[in-house]
N, C-alpha and C positions, 0 to 999 in steps of 0.2 A: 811257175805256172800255178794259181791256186783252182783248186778244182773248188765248183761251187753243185751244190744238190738239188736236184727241180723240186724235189716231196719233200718235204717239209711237215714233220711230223707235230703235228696241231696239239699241247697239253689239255685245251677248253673244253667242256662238254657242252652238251645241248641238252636242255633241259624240256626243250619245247614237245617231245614224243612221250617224256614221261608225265606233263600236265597234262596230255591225250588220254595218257591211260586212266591217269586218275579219275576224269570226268568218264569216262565211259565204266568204270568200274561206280562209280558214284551212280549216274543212271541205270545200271542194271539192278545195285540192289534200294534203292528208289521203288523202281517198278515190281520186283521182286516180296519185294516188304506190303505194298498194295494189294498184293493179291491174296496176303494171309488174313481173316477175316477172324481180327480178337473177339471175343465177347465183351459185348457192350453194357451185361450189368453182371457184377461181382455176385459169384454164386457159388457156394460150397454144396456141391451135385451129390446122390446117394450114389455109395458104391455097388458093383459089380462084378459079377463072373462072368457074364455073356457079353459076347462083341456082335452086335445088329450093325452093321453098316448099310445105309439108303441113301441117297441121293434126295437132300432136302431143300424144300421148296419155298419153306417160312418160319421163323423161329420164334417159338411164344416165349417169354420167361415171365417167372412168379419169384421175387424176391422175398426176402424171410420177413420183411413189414406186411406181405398180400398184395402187393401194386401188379398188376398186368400190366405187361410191354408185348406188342406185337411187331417185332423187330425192333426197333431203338422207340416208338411211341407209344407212352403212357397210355392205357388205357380202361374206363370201367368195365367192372362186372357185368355190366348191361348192355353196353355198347361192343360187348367182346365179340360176340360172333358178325357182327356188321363190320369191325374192322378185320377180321379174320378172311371174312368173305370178299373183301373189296379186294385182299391180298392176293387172292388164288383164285378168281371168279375165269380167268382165262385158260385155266388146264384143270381139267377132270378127276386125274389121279395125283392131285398132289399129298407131298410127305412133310407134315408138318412137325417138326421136333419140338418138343416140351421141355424146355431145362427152368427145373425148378428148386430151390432152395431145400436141403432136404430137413431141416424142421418147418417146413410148408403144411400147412392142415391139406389132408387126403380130397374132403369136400373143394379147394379152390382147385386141385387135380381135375375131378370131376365137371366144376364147371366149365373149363376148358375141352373134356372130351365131349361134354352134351353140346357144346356149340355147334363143335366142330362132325358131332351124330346130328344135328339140328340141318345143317348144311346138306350133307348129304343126301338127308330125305326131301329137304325143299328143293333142292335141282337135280336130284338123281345121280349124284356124283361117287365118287370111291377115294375119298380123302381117305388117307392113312394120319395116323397117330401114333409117334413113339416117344418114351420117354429119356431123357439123356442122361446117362451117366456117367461118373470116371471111373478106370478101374480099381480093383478091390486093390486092399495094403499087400498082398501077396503075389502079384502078379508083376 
């Protein structure tokens, strides 16, 4: 009498749950990676002792040539505050960060806070202004 066995143990795997996982591990960090927001022009920042954290609204940069960028767009010295303004013309108190190249002349600093003192008095707003830094070698 040979005895024969209903379960039948299967050697093969299925590979079809582990190309699930990789896609979905693949779209998380996709979406993940999206949301970190590199800087968009190479800039060696002055250092620091103090940690100011604000919640920012527009990002100027002044590269070590003098070029103004108001977020990723080239912009002149003359046309700085008209592009500044078309940026934040919808919220009152906005937090504009300043990262700029730290052998940048003080005076293109400057031009950037007068715009942005120029704004405030022509529509009576409470823009803020801070400057970005990284931290000191010792910290």
């Amino acid at each position: 009498m040979a005895i024969q066995t209903r379960n039948k143990i299967s050697s093969s795997f299925s590979m079809a749950s582990m190309s699930d996982l990789v896609f979905l591990l693949l779209i998380f960090f996709m979406l993940t990676s999206t949301l970190v927001a590199p800087n968009a022009i190479k800039l060696l920042l002055p250092s620091s002792h103090s940690k100011t954290m604000a919640k920012q609204t527009l990002t100027v940069y002044i590269n070590k040539a003098g070029n103004y960028f108001v977020e990723t767009t080239q912009v002149s010295p003359e046309t700085l505050q008209q592009a500044i303004n078309s940026k934040i013309d919808s919220d009152s108190e906005a937090t504009i960060v300043l990262r700029a190249d730290k052998t940048v002349p003080v005076q293109d600093l400057v031009n950037v806070i007068d715009a942005v003192n120029q704004i405030n008095q022509k529509f009576n707003t409470k823009h803020k202004i801070i400057l970005a830094t990284r931290p000191a070698e010792g910290e």
